[in-house]
FISE-464324 format. One line per field, with one value per residue (C-alpha): x, y negated, z; residue in one letter. Coordinates in pm, whole numbers. Last residue first. Example, Ala and Ser with C-alpha at 12.3 -4.5 7.8 and 13.67 -1.06 7.14 Angstrom:
2
X [1367/1230];
Y [106/450];
Z [714/780];
rest [s/a];
This chain:
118
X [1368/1607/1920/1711/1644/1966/2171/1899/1987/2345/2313/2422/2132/1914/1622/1287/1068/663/428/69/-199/-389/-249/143/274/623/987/1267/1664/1995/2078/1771/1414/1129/775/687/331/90/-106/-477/-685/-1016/-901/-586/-257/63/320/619/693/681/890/1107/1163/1215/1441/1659/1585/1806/1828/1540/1443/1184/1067/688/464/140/-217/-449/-495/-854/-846/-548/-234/20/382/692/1033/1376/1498/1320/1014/713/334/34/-304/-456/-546/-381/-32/251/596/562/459/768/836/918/925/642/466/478/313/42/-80/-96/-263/-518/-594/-698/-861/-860/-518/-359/40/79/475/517/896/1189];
Y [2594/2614/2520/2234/2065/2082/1961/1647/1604/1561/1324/1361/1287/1080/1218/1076/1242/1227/1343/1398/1160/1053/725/858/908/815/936/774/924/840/680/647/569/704/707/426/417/399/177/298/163/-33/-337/-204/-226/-469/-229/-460/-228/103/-84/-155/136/295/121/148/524/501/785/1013/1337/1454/1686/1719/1812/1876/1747/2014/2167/2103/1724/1842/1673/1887/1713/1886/1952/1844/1700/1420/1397/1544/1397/1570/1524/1803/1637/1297/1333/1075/1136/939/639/632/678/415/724/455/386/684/812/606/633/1020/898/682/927/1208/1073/1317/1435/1679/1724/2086/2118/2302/2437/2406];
Z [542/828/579/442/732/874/511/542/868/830/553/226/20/241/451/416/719/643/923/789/906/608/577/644/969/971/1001/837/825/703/989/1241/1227/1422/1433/1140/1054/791/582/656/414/459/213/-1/151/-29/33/214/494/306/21/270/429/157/-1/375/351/6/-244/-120/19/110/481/497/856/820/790/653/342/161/5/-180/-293/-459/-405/-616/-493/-629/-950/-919/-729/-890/-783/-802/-822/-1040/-1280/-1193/-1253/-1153/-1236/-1561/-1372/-1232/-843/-616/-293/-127/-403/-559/-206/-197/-546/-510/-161/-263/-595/-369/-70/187/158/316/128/-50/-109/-411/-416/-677];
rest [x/x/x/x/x/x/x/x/x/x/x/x/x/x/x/x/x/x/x/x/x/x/x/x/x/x/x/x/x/x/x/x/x/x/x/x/x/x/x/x/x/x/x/x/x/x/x/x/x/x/x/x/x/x/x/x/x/x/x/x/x/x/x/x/x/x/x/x/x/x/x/x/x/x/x/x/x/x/x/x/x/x/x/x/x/x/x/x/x/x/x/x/x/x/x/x/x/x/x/x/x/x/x/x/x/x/x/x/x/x/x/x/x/x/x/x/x/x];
């Protein structure tokens, strides 16, 4: 299992974010240091000091996803996001603090791509 380190500016708005987003338990949150861990695969490590990047997760449904994305009620003065791209299997979009986020379904061709040049 790998520690992805995901830019973020405000801390606790993005750890929040991101659960959100994946529908993550409570339990998966931690707040000191803010991280998140996904199940069984890699963990997020949010830091006000890395910079924006690019992060590849994986997820049981893009279409949940997408929807909870969509549907995330967004706190006064937040950014909520953006969709880039969407395809079968696969969701790209700028989170709030401007790193590029790609959900990738188990299974998909992409996902077995991304992980094979990693």
């Amino acid at each position: 299992m790998a520690i992805q380190c995901i830019y973020a500016p405000d801390l606790l708005a993005s750890l929040h974010w991101y659960a959100d987003v994946l529908n993550l338990p409570a339990e998966a949150l931690q707040t000191e240091p803010p991280a998140l861990q996904l199940p069984g695969t890699d963990g997020l490590m949010f830091s006000a000091q890395a910079r924006p990047g690019t992060h590849v997760l994986p997820v049981a449904s893009v279409a949940d996803a997408r929807l909870r994305f969509e549907h995330r009620q967004v706190v006064p003065g937040e950014n909520q996001g953006r969709i880039v791209a969407a395809g079968l299997g696969r969701l790209s979009f700028i989170d709030p603090a401007n790193n590029q986020l790609t959900l990738l379904e188990p299974g998909s061709d992409a996902l077995a791509v991304e992980h094979s040049a990693g």
